[in-house]
C-alpha positions as CSV (number, residue, x, y, z in Angstrom):
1,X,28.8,-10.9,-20.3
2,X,31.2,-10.1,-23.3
3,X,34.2,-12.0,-24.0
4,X,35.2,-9.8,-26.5
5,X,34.9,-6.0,-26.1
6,X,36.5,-3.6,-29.1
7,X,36.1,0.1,-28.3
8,X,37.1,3.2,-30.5
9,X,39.4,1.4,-32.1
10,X,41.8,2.6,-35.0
11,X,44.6,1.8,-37.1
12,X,46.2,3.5,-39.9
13,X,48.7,2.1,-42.4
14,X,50.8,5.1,-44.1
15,X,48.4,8.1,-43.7
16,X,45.0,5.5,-44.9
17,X,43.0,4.8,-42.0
18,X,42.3,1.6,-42.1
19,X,40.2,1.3,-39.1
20,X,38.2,4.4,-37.9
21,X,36.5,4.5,-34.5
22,X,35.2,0.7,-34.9
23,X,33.9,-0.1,-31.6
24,X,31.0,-3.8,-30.7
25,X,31.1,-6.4,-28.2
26,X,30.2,-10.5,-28.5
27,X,28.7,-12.1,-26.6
28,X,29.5,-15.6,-24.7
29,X,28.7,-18.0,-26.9
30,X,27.6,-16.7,-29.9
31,X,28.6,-16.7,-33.5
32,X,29.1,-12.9,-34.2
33,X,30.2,-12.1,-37.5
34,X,32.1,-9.2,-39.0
35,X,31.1,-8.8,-42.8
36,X,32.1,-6.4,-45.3
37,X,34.0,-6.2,-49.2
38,X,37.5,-7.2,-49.4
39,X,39.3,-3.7,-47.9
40,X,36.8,-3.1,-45.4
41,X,38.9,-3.2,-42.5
42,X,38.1,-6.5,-41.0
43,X,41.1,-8.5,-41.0
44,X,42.7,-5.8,-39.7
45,X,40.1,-5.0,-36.9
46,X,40.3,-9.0,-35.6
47,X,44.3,-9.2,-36.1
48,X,44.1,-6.4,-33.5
49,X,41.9,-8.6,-31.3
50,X,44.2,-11.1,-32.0
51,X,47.2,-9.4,-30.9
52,X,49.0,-9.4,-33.8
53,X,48.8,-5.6,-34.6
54,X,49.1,-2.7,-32.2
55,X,46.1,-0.8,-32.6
56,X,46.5,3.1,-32.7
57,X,43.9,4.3,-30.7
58,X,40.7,2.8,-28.3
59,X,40.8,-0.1,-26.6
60,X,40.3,-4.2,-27.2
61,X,39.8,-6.5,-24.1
62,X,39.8,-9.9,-25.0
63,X,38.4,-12.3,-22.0
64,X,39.6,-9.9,-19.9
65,X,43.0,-9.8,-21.5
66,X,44.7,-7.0,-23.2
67,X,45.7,-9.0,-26.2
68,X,49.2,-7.0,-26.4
69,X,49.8,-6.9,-22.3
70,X,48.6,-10.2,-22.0
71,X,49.8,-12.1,-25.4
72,X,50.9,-14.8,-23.9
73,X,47.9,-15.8,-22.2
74,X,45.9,-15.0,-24.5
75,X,47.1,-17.3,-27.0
76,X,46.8,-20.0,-24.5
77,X,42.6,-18.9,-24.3
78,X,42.4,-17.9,-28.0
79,X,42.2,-19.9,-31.4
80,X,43.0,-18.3,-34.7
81,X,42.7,-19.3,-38.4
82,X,44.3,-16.9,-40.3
83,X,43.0,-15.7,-43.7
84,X,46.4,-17.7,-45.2
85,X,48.3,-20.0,-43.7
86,X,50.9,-22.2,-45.2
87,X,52.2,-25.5,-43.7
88,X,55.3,-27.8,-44.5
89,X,54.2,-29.7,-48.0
90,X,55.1,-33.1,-46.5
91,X,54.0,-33.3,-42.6
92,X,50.8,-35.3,-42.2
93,X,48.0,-34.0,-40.9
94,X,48.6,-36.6,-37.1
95,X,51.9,-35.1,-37.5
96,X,50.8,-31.2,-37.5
97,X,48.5,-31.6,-34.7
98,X,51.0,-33.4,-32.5
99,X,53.5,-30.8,-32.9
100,X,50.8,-27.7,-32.1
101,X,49.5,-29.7,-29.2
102,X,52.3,-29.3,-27.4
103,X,52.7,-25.7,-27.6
104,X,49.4,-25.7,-25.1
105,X,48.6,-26.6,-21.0
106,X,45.4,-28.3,-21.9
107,X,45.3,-29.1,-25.6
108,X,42.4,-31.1,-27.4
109,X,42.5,-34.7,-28.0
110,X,44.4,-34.5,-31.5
111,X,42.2,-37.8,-32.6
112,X,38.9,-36.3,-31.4
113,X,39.5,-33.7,-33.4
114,X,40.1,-35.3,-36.4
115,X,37.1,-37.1,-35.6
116,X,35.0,-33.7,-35.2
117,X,36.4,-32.5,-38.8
118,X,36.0,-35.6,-40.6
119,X,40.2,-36.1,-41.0
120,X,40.2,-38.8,-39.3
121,X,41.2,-41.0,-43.0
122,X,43.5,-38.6,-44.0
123,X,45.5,-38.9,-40.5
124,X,48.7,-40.1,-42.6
125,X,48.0,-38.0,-45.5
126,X,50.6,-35.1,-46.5
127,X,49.3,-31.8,-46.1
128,X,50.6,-31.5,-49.7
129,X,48.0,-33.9,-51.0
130,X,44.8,-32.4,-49.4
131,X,41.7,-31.1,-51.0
132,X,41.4,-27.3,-50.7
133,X,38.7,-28.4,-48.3
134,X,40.6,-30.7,-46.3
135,X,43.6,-28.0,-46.0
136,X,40.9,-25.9,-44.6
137,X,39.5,-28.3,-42.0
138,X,43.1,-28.7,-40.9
139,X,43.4,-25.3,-40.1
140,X,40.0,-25.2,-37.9
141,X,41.5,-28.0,-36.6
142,X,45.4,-26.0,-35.3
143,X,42.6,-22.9,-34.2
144,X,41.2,-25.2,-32.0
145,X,44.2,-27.8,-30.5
146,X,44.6,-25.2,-27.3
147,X,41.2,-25.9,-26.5
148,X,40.2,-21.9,-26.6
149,X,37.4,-20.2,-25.2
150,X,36.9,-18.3,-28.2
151,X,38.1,-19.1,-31.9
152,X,38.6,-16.3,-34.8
153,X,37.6,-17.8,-37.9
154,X,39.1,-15.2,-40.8
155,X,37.5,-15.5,-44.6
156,X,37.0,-19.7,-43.6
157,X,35.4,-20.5,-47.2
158,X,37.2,-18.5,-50.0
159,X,38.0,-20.1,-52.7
160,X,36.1,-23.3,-52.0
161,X,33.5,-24.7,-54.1
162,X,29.7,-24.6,-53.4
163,X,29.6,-28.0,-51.5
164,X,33.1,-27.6,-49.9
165,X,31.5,-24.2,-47.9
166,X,28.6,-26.0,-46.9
167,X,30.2,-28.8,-45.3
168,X,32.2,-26.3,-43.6
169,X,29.8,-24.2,-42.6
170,X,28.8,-27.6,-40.8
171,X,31.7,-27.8,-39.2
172,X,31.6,-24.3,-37.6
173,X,27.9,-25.2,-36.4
174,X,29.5,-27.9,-34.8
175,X,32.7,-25.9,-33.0
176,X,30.1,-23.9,-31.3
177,X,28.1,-26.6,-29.9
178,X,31.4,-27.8,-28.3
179,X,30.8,-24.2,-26.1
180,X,33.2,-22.3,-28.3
181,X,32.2,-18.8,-29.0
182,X,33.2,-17.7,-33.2
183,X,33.7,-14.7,-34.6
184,X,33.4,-15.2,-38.4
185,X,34.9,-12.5,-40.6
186,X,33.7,-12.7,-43.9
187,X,32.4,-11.3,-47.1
188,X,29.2,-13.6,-48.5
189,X,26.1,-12.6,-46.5
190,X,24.7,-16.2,-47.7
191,X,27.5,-17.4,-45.2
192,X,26.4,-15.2,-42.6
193,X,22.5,-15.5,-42.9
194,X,23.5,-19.6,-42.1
195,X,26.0,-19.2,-38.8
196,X,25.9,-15.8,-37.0
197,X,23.5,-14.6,-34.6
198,X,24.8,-11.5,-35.0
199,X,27.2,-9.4,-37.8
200,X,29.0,-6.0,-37.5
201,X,28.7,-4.4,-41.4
202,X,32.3,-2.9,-41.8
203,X,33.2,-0.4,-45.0
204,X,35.4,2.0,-45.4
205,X,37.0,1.1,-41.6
206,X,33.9,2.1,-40.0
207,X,31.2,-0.1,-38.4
208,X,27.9,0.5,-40.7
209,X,25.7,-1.8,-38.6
210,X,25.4,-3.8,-35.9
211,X,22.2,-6.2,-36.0
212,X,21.3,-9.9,-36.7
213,X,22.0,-10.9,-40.2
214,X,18.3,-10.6,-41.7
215,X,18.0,-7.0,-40.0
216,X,21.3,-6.1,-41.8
217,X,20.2,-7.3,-44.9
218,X,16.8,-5.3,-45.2
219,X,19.0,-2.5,-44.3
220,X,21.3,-2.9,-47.0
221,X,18.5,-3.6,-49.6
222,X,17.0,-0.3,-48.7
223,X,20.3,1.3,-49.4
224,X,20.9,-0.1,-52.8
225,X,20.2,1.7,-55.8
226,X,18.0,-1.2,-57.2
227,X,15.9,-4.0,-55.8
228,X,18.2,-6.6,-54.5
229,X,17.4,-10.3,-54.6
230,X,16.6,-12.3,-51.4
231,X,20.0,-14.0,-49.9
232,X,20.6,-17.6,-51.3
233,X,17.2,-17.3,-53.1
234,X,16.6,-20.1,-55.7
235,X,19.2,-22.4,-53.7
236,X,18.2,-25.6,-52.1
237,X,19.4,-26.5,-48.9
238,X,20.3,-23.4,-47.5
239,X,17.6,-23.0,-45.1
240,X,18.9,-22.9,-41.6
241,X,21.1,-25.9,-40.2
242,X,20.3,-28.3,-37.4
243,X,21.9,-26.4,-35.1
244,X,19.9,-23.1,-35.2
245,X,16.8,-25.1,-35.7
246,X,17.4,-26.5,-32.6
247,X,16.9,-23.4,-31.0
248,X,13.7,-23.1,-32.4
249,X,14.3,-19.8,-34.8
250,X,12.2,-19.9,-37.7
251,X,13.9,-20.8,-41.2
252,X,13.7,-18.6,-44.2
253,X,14.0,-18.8,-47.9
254,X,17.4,-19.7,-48.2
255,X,19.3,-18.9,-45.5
256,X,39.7,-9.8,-51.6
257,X,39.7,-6.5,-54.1
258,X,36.2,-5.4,-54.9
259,X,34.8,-8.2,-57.7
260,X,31.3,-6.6,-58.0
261,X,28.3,-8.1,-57.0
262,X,28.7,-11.7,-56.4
263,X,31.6,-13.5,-54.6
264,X,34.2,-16.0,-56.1
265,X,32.4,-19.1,-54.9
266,X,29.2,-17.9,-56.0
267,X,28.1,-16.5,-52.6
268,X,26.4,-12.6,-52.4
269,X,28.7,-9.8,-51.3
270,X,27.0,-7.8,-48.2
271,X,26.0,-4.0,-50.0
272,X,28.4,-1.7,-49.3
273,X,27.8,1.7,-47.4
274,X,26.3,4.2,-49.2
């Protein structure tokens, strides 16, 4: 059964359409991923999921919540990390937890998290003096305090180095084993072939394609103008993690503004529409 269904749905920001008829459902416990160039639409597609802008036109249900009728339960069901966040410089990271714990009925152990995202050292530590890394893991770590059903994980690994993304792509492997279902809104299909079991390709506002990431992928190659390179290829330890091995799917050869054809960290940027 879904948990999230998005239907028809639009959004225009002074006369630009910045969504147009994007309509896909996930799936209980999946990793779904919504993929695309910087502009695409995406951020604006989940913050309507989210609740925090009032779509247009269609409809969004979101655990069988209308996420603007039923905001305030919603938030008590659903965990976001926003594409930028910002805390107070000096508040260590026991602190911030604390304090977001008790905006929820049935928060998360605030020490079994930090266990789960490997903070547990930096407990005491300022927010100020925290890798970019680290800042990250802290803010998987406020999406999930409420203990949601479903967490919205929005551009996760920008701006991180190589090793930084791959320890939290771990970490996102490891939210869904806890029974939590992820969307992942990003723009490296590297990132994508690792954690989703399924992707919507948004350009332009519009859904392109909805299919697992390889089937995207040879869809987008065939599009392109020239031969395009296999995802990650060349790049050890990219194959699939322990967690999709685990249920037994075969590993492969390796797994915002528009800055051509590679990604900031290195990753590849999903083809564009054509």
């Amino acid at each position: 059964m879904p948990v999230i269904e998005v239907r028809h749905l639009r959004k225009h920001y002074r006369g630009k359409q910045a969504v147009d008829d994007v309509s896909f459902t996930v799936e209980q416990g999946e990793i779904f991923g919504i993929l695309g160039p910087n502009g695409a639409g995406k951020t604006t597609t989940v913050e309507c999921i989210e609740g925090l802008r009032v779509p247009d036109g269609g409809t969004v249900s979101v655990l069988g919540l209308d996420p603007q009728r039923d905001v305030r339960e919603l938030r008590q069901r659903l965990g976001v990390q926003l594409q930028e966040s910002r805390l107070p410089e000096r508040l260590r990271v026991g602190e911030v937890l604390g304090l977001f714990a008790a905006m929820y009925r049935t928060p998360a152990d605030p020490e079994r998290l930090l266990d789960l995202l490997g903070l547990t050292e930096q407990r005491d530590t300022a927010y100020r003096r925290l890798s970019g890394g680290q800042q990250q893991r802290v803010s998987i770590a406020l999406a999930l305090i409420g203990s949601p059903e479903v967490v919205v994980l929005d551009e996760l690994t920008t701006g991180l180095d190589p090793q930084a993304r791959r320890d939290t792509w771990d970490l996102v492997e490891a939210v869904r084993a806890e029974g939590v279902t992820v969307v992942l809104v990003t723009h490296f299909m590297e990132e994508a072939e690792r954690l989703c079991d399924r992707i919507a390709v948004i350009g332009s506002g519009r859904v392109v394609a909805i299919d697992t990431p390889a089937g995207a992928g040879r869809a987008g190659r065939r599009r392109a103008p020239h031969p395009v390179p296999a995802v990650g290829a060349g790049r050890p330890g990219l194959a699939q993690g322990p967690a999709r091995r685990a249920r037994g799917r075969t590993a492969r050869h390796a797994p915002g503004g528009d800055r051509g054809p590679r990604g900031a960290a290195g990753g590849d940027v999903v083809p564009g529409p054509r």
